[in-house]
C-alpha positions as CSV (number, residue, x, y, z in Angstrom):
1,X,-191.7,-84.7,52.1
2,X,-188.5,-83.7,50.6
3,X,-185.7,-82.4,52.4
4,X,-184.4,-79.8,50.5
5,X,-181.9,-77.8,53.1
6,X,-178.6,-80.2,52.0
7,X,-180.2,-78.9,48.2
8,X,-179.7,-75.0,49.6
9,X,-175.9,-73.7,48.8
10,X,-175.9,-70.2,50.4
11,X,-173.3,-68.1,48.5
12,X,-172.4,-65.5,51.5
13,X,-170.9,-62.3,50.3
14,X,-169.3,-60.9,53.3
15,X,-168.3,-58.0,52.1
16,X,-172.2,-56.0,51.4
17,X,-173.4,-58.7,54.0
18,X,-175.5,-60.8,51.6
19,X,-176.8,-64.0,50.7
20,X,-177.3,-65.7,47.0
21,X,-178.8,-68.8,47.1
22,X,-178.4,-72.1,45.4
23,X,-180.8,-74.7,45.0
24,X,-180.1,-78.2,43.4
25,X,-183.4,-79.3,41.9
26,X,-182.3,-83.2,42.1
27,X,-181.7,-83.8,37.9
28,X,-178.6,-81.8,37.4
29,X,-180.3,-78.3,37.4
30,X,-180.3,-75.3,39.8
31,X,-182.2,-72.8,41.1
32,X,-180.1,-69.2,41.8
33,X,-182.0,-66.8,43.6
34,X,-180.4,-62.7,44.0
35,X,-177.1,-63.6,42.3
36,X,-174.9,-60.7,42.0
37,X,-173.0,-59.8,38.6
38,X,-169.8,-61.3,40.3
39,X,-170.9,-65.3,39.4
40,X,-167.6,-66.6,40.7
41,X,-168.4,-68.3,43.7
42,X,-172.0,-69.1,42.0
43,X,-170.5,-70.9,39.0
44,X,-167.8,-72.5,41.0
45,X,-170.6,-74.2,43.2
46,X,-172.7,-75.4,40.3
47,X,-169.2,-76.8,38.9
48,X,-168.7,-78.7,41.5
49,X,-172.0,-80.3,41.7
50,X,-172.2,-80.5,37.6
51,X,-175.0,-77.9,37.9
52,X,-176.8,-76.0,34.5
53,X,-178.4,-72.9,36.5
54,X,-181.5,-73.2,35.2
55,X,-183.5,-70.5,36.2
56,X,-182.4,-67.0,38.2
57,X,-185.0,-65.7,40.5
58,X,-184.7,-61.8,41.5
59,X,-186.3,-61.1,44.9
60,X,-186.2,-57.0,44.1
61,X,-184.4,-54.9,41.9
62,X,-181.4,-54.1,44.2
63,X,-179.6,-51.2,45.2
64,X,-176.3,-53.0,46.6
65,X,-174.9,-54.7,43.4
66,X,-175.7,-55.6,40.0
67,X,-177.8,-58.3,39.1
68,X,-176.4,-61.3,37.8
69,X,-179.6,-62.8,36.3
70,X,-179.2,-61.9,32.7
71,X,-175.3,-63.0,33.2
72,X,-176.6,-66.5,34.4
73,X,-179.2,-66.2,31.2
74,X,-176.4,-65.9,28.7
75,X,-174.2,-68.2,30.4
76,X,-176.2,-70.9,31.4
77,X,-180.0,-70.6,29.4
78,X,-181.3,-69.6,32.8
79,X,-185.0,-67.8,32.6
80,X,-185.3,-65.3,34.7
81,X,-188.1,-65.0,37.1
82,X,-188.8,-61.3,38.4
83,X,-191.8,-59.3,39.5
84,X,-193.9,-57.8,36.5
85,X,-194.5,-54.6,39.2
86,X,-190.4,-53.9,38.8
87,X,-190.6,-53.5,35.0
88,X,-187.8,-54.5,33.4
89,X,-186.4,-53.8,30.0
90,X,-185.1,-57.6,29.4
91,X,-186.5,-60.8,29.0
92,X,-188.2,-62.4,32.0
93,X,-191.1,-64.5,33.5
94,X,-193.3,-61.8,35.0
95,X,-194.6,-62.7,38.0
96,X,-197.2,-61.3,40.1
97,X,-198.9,-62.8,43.5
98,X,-199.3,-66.4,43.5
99,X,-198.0,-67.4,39.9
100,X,-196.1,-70.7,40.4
101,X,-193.2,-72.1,38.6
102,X,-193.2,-75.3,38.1
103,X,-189.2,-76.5,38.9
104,X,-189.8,-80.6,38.5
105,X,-191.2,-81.7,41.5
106,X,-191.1,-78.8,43.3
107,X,-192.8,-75.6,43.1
108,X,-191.8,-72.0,43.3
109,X,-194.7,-69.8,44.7
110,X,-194.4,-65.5,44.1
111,X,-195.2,-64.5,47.2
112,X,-195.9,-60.0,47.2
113,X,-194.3,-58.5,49.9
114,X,-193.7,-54.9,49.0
115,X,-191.7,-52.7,51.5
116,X,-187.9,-52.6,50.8
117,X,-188.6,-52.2,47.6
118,X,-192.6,-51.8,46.2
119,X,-192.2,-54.0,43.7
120,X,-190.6,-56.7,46.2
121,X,-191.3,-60.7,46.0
122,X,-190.5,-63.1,48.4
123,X,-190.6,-67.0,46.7
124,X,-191.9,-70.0,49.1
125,X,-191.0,-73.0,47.9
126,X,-193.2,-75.8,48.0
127,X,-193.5,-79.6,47.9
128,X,-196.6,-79.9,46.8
129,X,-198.8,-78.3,49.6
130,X,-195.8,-78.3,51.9
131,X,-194.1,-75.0,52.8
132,X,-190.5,-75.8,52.9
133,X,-188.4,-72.3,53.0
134,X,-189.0,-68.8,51.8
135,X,-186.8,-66.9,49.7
136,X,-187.5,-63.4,51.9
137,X,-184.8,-61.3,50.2
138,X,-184.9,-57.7,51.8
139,X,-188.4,-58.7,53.7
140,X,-188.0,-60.6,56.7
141,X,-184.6,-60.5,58.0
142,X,-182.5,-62.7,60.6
143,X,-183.6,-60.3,63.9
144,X,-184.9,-57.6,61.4
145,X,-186.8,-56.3,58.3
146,X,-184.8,-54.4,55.4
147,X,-185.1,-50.7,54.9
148,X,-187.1,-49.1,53.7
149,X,-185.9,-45.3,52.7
150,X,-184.2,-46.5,49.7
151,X,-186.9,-45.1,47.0
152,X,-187.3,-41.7,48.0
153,X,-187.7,-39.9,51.6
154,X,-191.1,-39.3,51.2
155,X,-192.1,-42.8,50.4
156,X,-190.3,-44.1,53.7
157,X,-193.0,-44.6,56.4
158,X,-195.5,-46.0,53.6
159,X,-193.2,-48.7,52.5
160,X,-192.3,-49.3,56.1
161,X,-196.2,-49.6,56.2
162,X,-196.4,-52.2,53.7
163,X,-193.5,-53.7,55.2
164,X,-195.0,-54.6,58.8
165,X,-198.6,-56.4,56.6
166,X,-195.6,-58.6,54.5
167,X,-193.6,-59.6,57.3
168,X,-196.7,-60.8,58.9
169,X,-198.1,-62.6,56.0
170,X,-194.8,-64.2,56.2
171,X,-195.3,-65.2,59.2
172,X,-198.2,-66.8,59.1
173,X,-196.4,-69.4,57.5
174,X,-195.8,-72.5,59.3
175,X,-193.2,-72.3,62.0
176,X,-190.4,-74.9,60.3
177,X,-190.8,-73.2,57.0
178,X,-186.6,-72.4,56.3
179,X,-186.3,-68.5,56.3
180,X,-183.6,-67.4,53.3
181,X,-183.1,-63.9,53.2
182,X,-180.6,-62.2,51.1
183,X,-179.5,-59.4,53.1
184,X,-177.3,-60.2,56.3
185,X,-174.8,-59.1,59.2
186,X,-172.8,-56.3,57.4
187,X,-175.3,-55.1,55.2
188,X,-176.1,-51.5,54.3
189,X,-179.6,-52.3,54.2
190,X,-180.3,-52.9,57.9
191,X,-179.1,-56.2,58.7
192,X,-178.5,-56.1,62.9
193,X,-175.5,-57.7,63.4
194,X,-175.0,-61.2,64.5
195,X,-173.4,-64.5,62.5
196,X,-176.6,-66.1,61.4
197,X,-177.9,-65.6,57.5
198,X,-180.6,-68.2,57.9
199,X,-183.2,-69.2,60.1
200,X,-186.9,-70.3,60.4
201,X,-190.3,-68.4,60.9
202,X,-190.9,-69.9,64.3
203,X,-187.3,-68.2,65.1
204,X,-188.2,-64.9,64.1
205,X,-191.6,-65.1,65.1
206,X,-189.7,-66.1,68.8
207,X,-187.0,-63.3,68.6
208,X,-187.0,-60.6,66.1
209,X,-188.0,-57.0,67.3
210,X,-189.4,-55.8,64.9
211,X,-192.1,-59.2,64.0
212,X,-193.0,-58.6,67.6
213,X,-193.7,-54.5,67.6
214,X,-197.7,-54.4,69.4
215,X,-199.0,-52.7,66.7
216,X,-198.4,-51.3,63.3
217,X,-197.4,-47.5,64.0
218,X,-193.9,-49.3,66.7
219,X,-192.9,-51.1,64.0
220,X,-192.8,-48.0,61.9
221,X,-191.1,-46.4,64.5
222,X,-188.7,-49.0,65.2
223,X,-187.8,-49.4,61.9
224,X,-187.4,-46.0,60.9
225,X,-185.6,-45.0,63.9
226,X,-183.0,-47.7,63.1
227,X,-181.9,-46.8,59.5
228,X,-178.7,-45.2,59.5
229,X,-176.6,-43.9,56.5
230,X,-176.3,-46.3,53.1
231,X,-173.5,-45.8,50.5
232,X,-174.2,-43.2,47.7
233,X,-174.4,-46.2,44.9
234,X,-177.2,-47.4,46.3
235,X,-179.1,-44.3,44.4
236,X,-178.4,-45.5,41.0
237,X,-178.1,-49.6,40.9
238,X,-182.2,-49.7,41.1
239,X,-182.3,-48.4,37.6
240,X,-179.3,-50.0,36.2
241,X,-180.7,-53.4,37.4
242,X,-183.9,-52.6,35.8
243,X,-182.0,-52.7,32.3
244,X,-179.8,-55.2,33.6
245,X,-176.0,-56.2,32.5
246,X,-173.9,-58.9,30.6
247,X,-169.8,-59.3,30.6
248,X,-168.9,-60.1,27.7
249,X,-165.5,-60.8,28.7
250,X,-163.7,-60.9,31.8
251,X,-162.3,-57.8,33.5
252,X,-158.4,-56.8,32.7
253,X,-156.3,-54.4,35.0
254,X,-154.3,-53.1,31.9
255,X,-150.5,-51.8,33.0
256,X,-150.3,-48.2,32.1
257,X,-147.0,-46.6,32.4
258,X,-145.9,-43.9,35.1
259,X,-146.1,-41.2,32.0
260,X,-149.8,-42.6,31.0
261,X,-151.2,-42.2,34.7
262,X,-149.5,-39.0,35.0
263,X,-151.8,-37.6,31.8
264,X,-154.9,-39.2,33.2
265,X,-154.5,-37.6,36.5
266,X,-154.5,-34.1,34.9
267,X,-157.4,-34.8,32.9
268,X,-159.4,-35.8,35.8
269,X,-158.5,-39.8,36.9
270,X,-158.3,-40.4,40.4
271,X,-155.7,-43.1,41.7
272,X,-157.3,-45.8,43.8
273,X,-155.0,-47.3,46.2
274,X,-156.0,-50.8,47.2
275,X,-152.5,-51.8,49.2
276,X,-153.0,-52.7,52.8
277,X,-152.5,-49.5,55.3
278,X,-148.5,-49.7,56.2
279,X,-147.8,-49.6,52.4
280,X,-150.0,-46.6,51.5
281,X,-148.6,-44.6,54.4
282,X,-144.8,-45.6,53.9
283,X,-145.3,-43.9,50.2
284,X,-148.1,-43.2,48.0
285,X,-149.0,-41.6,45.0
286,X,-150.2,-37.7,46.0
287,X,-153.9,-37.4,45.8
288,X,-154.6,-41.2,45.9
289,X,-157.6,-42.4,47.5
290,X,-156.7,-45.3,49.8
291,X,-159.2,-48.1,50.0
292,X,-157.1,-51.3,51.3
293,X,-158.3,-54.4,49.8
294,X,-160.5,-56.6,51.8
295,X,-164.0,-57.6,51.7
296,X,-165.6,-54.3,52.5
297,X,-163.2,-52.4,49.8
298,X,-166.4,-52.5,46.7
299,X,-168.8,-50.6,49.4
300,X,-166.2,-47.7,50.1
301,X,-165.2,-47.4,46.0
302,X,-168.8,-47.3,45.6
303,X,-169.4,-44.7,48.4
304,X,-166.2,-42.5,47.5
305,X,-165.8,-42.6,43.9
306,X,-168.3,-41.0,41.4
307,X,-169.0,-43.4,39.0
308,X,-167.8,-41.7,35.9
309,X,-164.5,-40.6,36.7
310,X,-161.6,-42.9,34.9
311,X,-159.8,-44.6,38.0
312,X,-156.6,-45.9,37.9
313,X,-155.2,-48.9,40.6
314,X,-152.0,-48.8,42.8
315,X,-151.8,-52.8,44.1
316,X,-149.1,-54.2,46.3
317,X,-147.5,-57.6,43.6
318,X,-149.8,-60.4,45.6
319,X,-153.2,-59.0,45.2
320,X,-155.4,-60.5,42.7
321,X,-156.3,-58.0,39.7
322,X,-159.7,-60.3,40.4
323,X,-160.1,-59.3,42.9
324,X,-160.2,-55.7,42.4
325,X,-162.4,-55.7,39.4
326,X,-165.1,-58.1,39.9
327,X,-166.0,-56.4,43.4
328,X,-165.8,-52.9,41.7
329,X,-167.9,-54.3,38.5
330,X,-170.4,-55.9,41.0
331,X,-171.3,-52.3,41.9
332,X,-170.9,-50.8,38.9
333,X,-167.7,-49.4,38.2
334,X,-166.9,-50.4,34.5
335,X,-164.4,-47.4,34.2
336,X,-161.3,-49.2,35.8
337,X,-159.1,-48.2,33.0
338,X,-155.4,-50.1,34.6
339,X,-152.8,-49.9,37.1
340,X,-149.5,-48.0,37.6
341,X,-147.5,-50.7,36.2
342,X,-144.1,-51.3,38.5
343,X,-146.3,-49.8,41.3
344,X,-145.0,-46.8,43.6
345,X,-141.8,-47.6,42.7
346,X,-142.2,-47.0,39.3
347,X,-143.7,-43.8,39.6
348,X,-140.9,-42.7,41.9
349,X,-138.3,-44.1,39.3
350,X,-139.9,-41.5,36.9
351,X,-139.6,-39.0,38.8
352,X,-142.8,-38.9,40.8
353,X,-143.2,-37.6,44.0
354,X,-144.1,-39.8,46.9
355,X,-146.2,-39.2,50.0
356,X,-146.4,-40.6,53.3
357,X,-148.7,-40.6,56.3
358,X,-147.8,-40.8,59.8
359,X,-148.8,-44.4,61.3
360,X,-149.5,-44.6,64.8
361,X,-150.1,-48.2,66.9
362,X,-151.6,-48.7,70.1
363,X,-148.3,-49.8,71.6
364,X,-146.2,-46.3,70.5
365,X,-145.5,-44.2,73.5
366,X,-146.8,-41.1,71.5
367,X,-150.2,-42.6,71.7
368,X,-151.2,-40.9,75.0
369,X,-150.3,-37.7,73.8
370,X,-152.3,-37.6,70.7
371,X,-155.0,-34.3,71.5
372,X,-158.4,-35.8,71.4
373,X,-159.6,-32.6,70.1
374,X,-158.0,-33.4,66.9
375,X,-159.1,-37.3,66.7
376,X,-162.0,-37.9,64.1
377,X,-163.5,-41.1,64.9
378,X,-165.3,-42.4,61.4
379,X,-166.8,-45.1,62.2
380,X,-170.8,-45.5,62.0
381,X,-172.9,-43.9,64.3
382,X,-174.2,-46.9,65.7
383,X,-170.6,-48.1,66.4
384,X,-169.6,-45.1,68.0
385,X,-172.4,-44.7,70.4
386,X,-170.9,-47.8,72.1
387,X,-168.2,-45.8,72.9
388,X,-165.5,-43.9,71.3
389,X,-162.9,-41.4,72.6
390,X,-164.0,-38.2,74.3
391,X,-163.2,-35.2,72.4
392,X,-163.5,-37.0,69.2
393,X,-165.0,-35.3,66.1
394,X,-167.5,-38.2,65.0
395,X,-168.0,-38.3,61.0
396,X,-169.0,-41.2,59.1
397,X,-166.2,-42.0,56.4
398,X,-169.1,-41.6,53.9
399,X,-169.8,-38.4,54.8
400,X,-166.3,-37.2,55.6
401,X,-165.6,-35.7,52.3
402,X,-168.5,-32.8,52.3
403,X,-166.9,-32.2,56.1
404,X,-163.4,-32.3,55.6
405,X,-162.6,-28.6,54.9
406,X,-164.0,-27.7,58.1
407,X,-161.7,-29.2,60.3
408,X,-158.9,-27.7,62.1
409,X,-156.3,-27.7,59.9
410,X,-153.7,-28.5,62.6
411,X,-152.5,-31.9,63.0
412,X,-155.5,-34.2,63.0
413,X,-155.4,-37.9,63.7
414,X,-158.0,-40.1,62.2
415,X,-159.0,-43.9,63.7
416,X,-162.1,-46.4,63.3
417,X,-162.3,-50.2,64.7
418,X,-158.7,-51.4,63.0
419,X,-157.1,-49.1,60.6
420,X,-158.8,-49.7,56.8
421,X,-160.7,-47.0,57.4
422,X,-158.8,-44.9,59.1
423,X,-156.3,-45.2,56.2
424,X,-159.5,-44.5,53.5
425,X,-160.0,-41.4,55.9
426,X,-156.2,-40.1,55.9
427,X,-156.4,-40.2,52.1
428,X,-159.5,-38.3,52.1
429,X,-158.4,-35.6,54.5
430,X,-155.2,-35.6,52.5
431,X,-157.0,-35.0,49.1
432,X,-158.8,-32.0,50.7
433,X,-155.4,-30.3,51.5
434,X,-154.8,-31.1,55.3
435,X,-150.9,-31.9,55.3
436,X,-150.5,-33.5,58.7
437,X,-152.5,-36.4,59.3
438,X,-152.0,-39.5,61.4
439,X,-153.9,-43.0,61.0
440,X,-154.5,-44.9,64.3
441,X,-154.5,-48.4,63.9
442,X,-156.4,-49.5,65.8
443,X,-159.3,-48.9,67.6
444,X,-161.0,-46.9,70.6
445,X,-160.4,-50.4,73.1
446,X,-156.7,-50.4,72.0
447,X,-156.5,-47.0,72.8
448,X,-158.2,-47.3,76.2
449,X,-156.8,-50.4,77.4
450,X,-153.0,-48.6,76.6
451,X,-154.0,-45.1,78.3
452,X,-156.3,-46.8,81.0
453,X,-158.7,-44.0,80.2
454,X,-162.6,-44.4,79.6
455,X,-164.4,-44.5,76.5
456,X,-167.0,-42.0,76.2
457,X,-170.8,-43.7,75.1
458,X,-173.8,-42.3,73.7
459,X,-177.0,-43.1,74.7
């Protein structure tokens, strides 16, 4: 029997909390399974191992990012291999339950396991009659089982239905079989959290919750009692991924005058600040929308930003334009039309106006004093039920916009676990005319442990 798990190359995308996969089918081709539009790690890795990605399996049509299968087809020759339920527009193998592909020595089984998605497939790969590891995309989870209210609200408990019958079809699989999901730790589509992205079926079968609800109708429960909030993109990617998308060139971060960004603004652009937190609040471009650049910054664009508004990028001079388009492409914001060229600075020098926002640190004397009644805490919901400051307004940064005008309008400080965002949530309040607003770094155990006063908890 062939070990295959030194063949697997997980391609871990920390910031939406999900796994591509890699396999090296032993005579110089690959296997990519849920590769995302942004291919850079993915073509780096088959680089390195002198790779021709051969074929692109798609677990589901996914709501997170953009597909990179038909990228990978025009890049590489890869044929794509999807479920004929999802019904795309482009060229694939259409698969249905048990139709093989034959990858030279190994095999590639469709396995139907509708529930995150109804048209959902998980792949088991095979050597010959030996089940080796299961490709479970947004099926079977590390500790979990994916949503399952991403279709439409009234389809929720039926494909949380059929998502208890294909977890345990999975599991009847045999106990060493190699579990590969794609969605992980930091994932929108209810990944717990925890550090491991793999594992095995006799591990979940051992320890996940929701394998081991008694009966159908607790797993439902369980399941849909967990789902919290998602980002708003995840309403439109399903469809875009059924069409599917190509780059035809790479991404540029044009430089666009102080003059030129000034025009756009009035007809409607919205400045994107990526810079990390102190330079946004030491000076900013009025009415920018701060999202610090870090791994989590394409979820918050794509949660913020409607898609079809122009957007225009403030960077600080060591952040990668790379960095800044690929994530946004990845979740389908093609409408990056440049940067303010020179910066802030530049902006200023032409006679723009500057902003600031009030920083606060754990360690300022002032910190004590803040009133609680004006804190707004916008962390998740799950995070904040382990404890947060009492007093504290609790709103979800997603959802902060459509409550921002009814807050106080006195001085209101915002705060989350460190300070991103917190700074995202300044900028928001800001936009939506509140003038005094402080950002905490921070979070509610550096406020405690500095005051000595309790957190209060939600149970």
């Amino acid at each position: 029997m062939r070990d295959v798990h030194d063949s697997v190359i997980p391609l871990v995308d920390e910031g939406l909390g999900n796994s591509a996969y890699l396999l090296a089918l032993g005579d110089g081709r690959a296997l990519a399974v849920d590769p995302s539009l942004d291919l850079r790690s993915a073509d780096a890795a088959a680089a390195k191992r002198g790779l021709r990605i051969a074929y692109a399996a798609e677990t589901h049509l996914h709501a997170d990012f953009l597909s990179g299968a038909r990228q990978l087809a025009r890049d590489h020759g890869a044929q794509i291999l999807a479920s004929a339920a999802g019904r795309r527009t482009f060229d694939h193998v259409r698969l249905g339950d048990g139709d093989e592909i034959d990858l030279g020595g190994l095999t590639l089984r469709a396995l139907a396991t509708p529930g995150h998605t109804p048209e959902h497939l998980s792949f088991l790969l095979l050597d010959g009659a030996t089940e080796l590891g299961v490709f479970t995309g947004g099926s079977l989870i590390v500790g979990a089982a994916a949503r399952t209210d991403l279709i439409s609200p009234d389809r929720t408990e039926q494909l949380a239905r059929a998502q208890y019958a294909a977890l345990h079809r999975l599991a009847a699989l045999r106990d060493a079989t190699a579990v590969w999901p794609t969605h992980g730790a930091g994932s929108f589509c209810s990944a717990p959290a925890g550090a491991s992205r793999t594992s095995t079926i006799g591990a979940e079968k051992s320890a996940n919750r929701l394998l081991n609800a008694p009966d159908e109708d607790t797993f439902v429960r369980l399941l849909v009692d967990g789902l919290g909030s998602y980002p708003a993109y995840f309403a439109r990617l399903g469809e875009l991924n059924r069409h599917g998308h190509v780059v035809t060139a790479p991404p540029l971060l044009r430089p666009l005058d102080a003059a030129r960004v000034r025009r756009l603004l009035e007809d409607g652009a919205t400045v994107v600040d990526v810079r990390p937190a102190r330079d946004y609040a030491a000076g900013h471009v009025p009415g920018a929308l701060a999202i610090p650049l870090r791994a989590q910054y394409a979820t918050w664009l794509g949660w913020l930003v409607r898609p079809d508004v122009p957007v225009v990028v403030v960077r600080a001079p060591g952040q990668d334009p790379a960095d800044i388009l690929w994530p946004a492409l990845k979740v389908g914001y093609t409408d990056i039309v440049g940067e303010l060229d020179g910066g802030v600075a530049a902006w200023a020098a032409a006679g723009g106006r500057l902003s600031t926002t009030r920083l606060v640190h754990p360690a300022d004397a002032d910190v004590a004093t803040v009133d609680l009644d004006a804190v707004v805490d916008v962390r998740q919901a799950s995070e904040t039920a382990a404890g947060h400051l009492p007093g504290a307004h609790l709103i979800e940064l997603g959802s902060l916009p459509e409550h921002a005008g009814g807050l106080p309008r006195e001085p209101v400080a915002v705060m989350c676990r460190h300070g991103d965002r917190a700074t995202t949530a300044a900028s928001v309040l800001e936009r939506a005319g509140h003038s005094e607003v402080a950002i905490l770094a921070g979070g509610p155990h550096d406020w405690a442990a500095v005051t000595g006063r309790e957190l209060q908890t939600r149970r």
